[in-house]
RODO-2510 file (C-alpha; in nm, 4 decimals, decimal comma):
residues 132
     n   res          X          Y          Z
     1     x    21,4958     1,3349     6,0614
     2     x    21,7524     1,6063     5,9991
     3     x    21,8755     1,6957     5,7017
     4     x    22,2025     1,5634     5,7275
     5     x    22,0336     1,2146     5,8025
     6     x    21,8701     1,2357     5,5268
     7     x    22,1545     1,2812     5,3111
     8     x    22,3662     1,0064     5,4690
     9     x    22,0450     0,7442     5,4160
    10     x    22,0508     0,8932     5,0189
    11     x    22,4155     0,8571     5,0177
    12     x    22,3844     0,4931     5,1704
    13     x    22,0917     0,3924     4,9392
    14     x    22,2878     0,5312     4,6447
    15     x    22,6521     0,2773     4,7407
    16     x    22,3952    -0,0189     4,7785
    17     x    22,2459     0,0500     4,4350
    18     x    22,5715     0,0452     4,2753
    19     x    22,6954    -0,2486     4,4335
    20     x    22,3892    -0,4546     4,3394
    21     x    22,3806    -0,3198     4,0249
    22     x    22,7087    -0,4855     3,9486
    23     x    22,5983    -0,8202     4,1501
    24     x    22,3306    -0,8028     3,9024
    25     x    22,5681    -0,7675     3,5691
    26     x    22,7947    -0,9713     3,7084
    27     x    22,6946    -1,2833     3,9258
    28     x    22,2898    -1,3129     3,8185
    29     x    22,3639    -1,2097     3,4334
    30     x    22,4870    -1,5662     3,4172
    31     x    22,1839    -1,7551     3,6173
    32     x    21,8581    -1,6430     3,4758
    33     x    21,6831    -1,5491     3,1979
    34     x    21,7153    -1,1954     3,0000
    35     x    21,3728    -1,0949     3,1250
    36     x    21,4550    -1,1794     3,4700
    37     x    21,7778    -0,9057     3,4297
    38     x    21,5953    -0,6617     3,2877
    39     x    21,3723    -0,6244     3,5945
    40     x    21,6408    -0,6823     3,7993
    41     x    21,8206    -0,3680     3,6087
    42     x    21,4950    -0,1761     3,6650
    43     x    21,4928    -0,2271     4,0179
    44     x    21,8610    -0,0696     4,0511
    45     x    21,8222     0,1586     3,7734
    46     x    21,4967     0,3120     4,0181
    47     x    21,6769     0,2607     4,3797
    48     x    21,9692     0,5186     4,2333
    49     x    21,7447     0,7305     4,0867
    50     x    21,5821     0,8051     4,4286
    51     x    21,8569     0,7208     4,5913
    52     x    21,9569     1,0812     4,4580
    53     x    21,5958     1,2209     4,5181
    54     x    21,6662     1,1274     4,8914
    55     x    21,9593     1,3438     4,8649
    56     x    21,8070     1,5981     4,7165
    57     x    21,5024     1,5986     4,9626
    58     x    21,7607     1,6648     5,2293
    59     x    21,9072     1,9539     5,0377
    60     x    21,6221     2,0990     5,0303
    61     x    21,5455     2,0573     5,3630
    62     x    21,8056     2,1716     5,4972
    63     x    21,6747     2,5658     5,3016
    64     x    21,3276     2,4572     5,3275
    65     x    21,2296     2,2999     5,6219
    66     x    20,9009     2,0846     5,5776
    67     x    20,7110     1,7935     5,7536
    68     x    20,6390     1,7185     5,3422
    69     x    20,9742     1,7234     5,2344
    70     x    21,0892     1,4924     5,5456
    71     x    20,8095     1,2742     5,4058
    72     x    20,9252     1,2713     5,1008
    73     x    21,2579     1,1323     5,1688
    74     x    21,0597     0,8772     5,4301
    75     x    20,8746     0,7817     5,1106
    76     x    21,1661     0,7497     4,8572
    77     x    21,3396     0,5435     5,1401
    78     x    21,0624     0,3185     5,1813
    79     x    20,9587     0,2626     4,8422
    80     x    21,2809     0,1643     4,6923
    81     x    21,3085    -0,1257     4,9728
    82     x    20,9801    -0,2489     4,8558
    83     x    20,9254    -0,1471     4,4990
    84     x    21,3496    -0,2245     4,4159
    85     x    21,3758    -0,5494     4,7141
    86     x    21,0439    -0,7177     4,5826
    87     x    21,2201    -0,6852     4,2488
    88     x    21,5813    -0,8333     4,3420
    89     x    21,4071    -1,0739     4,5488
    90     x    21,1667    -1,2331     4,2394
    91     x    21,4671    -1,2195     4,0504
    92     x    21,6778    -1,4157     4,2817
    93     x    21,4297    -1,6801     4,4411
    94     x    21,2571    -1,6672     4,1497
    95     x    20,9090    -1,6515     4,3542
    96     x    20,6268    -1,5078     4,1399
    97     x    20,3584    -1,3422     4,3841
    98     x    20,6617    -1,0569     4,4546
    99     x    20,5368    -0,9169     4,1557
   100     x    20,2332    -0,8629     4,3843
   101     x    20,4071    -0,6035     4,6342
   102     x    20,6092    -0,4582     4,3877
   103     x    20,3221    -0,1370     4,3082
   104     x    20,2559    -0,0553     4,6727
   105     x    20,6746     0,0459     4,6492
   106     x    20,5647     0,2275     4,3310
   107     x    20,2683     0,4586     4,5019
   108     x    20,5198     0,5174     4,8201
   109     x    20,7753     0,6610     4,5414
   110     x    20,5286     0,8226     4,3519
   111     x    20,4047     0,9641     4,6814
   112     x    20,7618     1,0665     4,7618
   113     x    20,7477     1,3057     4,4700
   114     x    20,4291     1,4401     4,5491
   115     x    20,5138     1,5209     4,9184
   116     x    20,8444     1,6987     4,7830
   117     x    20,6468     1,9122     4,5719
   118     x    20,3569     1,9566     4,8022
   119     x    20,6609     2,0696     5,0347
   120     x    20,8215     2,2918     4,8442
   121     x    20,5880     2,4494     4,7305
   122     x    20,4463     2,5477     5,1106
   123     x    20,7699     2,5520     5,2704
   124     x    20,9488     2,8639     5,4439
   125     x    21,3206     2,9606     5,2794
   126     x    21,5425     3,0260     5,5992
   127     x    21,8390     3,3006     5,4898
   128     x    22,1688     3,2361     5,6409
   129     x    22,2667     3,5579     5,9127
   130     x    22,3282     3,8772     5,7371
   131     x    22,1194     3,7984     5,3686
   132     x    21,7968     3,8773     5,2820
***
């Protein structure tokens, strides 16, 4: 995926966040119970924060190009639909065994930052024309 792609997914995962993050405060606050809106919360508070590592894995690929870093923001992307959407969707249907799904989101994220590092840390710096 190109860089710019990458950025426009962050960008896209970031407007969701904040528009279920206020669903959350202000439809579901109402229907269930404080503990059920605290892990609602969690789940946006996490898709924004990688919302922004997407769009910083495409920053950085755009300087350092890297299979890792692409896999990175392939990672981020994937685990806040399952780590974040098992969340929202326990909180809304209220169905228990969610809870069950909700760490293999956690390992792709955590992945996500280990594949950015990994990638920067191998990848090439490309100099615009004319610098060194």
């Amino acid at each position: 995926m190109t860089p710019r792609r990458i950025i426009t997914v962050g960008a896209i995962l970031g407007a969701v966040g904040v528009a279920v993050g206020a669903f959350g405060a202000h439809a579901v606050a109402d229907t269930v119970t404080a503990e059920r809106l605290k892990v609602f919360e969690t789940a946006a508070r996490y898709q924004q924060i990688h919302a922004i590592a997407v769009i910083i894995s495409g920053l950085i690929a755009a300087n350092w190009p890297s299979t890792w870093v692409n896999a990175a923001a392939y990672l981020f992307f994937s685990g806040v639909i399952v780590f974040s959407g098992s969340l929202y969707l326990l909180v809304l249907t209220d169905t228990a065994w969610l809870g069950a799904v909700t760490p293999l989101g956690g390992v792709a994220l955590i992945g996500g930052w280990c594949a950015l590092g990994w990638g920067c840390s191998l990848g090439t710096r490309h100099s615009a024309p004319g610098t060194t």
